[in-house]
N, C-alpha and C positions, 0 to 999 in steps of 0.2 A: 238342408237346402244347399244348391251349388252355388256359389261363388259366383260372380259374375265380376269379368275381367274386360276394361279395354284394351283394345292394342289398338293405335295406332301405323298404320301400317305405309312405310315411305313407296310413295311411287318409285323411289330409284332403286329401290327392291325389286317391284313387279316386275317393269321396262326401263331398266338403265340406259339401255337403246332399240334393243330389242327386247322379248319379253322373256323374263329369266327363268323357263321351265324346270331349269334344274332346284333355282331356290324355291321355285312355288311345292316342287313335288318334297322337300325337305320339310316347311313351311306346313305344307296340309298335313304329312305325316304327326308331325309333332301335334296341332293342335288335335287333330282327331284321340291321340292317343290320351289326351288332358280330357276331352269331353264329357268321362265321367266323373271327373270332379269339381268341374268349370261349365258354367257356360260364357260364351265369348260374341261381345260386338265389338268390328272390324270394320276402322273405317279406313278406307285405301284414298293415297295421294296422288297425284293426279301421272309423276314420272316424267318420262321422255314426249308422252302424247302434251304434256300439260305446255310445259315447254317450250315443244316447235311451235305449238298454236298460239301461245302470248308471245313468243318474239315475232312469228307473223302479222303479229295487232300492232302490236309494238311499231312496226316497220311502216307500216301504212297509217299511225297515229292515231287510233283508237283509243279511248279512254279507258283509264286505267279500269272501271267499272267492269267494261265490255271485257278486257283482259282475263278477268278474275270470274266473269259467267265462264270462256271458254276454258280456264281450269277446273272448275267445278263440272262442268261437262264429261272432263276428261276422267275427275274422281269416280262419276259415277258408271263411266266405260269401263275402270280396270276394277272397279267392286261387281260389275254383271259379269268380267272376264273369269274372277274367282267364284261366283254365283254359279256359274258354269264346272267349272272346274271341280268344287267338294258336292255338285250332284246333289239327290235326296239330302245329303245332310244340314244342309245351310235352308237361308228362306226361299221364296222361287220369284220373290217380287222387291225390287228396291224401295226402302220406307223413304215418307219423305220428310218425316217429324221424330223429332226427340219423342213425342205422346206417343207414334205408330210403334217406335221401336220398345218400349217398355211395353206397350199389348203383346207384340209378338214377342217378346221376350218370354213374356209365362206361358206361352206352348210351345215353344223351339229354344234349342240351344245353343243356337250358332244364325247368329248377323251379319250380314256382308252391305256396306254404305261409304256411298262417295261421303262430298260436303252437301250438305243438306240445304244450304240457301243461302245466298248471298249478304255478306254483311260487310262492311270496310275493314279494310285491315287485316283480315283474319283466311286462314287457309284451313285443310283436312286436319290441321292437328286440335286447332279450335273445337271445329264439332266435335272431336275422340274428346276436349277436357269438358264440356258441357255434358256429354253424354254419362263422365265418369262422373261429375259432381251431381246430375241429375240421377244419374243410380249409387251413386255413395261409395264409390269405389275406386280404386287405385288405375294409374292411368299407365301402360305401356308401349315406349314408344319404338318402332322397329327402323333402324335406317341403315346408311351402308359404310358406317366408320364403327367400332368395337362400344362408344361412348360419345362421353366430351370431353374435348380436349382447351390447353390453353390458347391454343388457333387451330386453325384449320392442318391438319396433320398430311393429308393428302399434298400439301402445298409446301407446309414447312417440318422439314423433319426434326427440329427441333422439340415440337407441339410436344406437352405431357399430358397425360390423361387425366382426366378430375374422377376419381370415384365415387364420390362424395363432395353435394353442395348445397348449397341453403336457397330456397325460394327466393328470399332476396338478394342474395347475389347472383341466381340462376337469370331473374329478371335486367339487373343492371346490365349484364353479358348480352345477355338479348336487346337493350335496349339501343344500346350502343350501335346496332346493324340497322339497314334506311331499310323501312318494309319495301318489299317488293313482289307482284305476283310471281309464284311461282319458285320464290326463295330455297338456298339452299338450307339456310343452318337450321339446325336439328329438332327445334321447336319456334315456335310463331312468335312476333313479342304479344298478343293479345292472349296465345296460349299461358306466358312463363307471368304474366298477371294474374291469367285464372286460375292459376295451379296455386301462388303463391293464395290471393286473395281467401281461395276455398279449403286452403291445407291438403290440396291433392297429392299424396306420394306417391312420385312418378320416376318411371324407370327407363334408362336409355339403353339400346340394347343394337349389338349391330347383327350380320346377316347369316353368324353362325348358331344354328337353331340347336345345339347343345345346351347355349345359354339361357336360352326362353324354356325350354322344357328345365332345365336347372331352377329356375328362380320359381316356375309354377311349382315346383315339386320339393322349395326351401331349403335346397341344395348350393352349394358353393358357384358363382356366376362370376364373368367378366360384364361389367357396362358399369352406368353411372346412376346415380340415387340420388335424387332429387325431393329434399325433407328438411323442416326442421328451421 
């Protein structure tokens, strides 16, 4: 039987501002090439679309609630952009349940899903660690820094990278940060609970698709490992 992998997939991947064709056509190459030994659900973050439209809410004082529908919106605009995009291969309908997606799961080998329904607190990385502890498997997370670092690396170049870190400390890191829709760091604090809570081993991985085809194929990778 194949494996069944989440990925997570960072909106500032798809559309960091515009939509990044070149990493999508990277991105599909590589998972196609894994598809006979994987199959893969792929939930996509919401990006630049998610963004402009909660700081829009934002401006006009909208509740936070209303905020966090129009990112969810936006998740499920750039999973029907890639729906589009891998053609025959992928499903031809957006699921709207953890249940739909484990049915299609055993006649198709390839999922493409925004956020699946609104909950507090919780963004597109949440639904990838429910779907991964709902299917028993390891949760991979794709965004646009190499890992995790000891800050934000983009900002301070001092930041070192963690390769290696433990659910509970991966949680306290995250806790630290005030939720907010549409957040930047690299997992949810609802997610780096469920990961913890479930013994999810999860994997941070940034935009160079060497690395994800590496780590599918238990080859030597750059990102961060999140266990233990």
């Amino acid at each position: 039987m194949k494996k069944v992998v989440v990925i997570s997939l960072g909106g500032s991947l798809i559309i960091p501002d515009e939509i990044d064709f070149n990493f999508l056509k990277k991105f599909k190459s590589i998972i196609l090439r894994n598809l006979n030994e994987y199959k893969f659900v792929i939930v996509c973050g919401g990006g630049s679309i998610a963004r402009k439209m909660i700081s829009n809410l934002k401006k006009q004082e909208k509740s936070i609630k209303k905020q966090s529908y129009a990112g969810i919106e936006a998740t499920k605009t750039n999973a029907e952009t890639l729906m589009k995009l891998f053609g025959k291969n992928s499903n031809q309908k957006l699921p709207k349940s953890i249940k739909e997606i484990n049915k299609i799961l055993k006649k198709h080998p390839l999922i493409f899903c925004g956020a699946l329904r609104y909950h507090k607190k919780e963004t597109s990385d949440t639904t990838a660690a429910k779907l991964s502890k709902s299917l028993k498997t390891d949760l991979i997370n794709l965004t646009n820094i190499p890992g995790l670092y000891t800050s934000n690396p983009k900002t301070n170049k001092s930041a070192k990278f963690i390769p290696k870190i433990s659910w509970k400390d991966f949680e306290a890191k995250a806790l630290k940060i005030k939720y907010t829709p549409g957040q930047h760091f690299v997992l949810d604090q609802s997610t780096a609970a469920l990961i913890r809570k479930n013994k999810i081993k999860t994997y941070i991985l940034g935009k160079n698709m060497n690395n994800l085809n590496s780590l599918l194929n238990n080859k030597k990778f750059v990102g961060t490992i999140i266990e233990g």
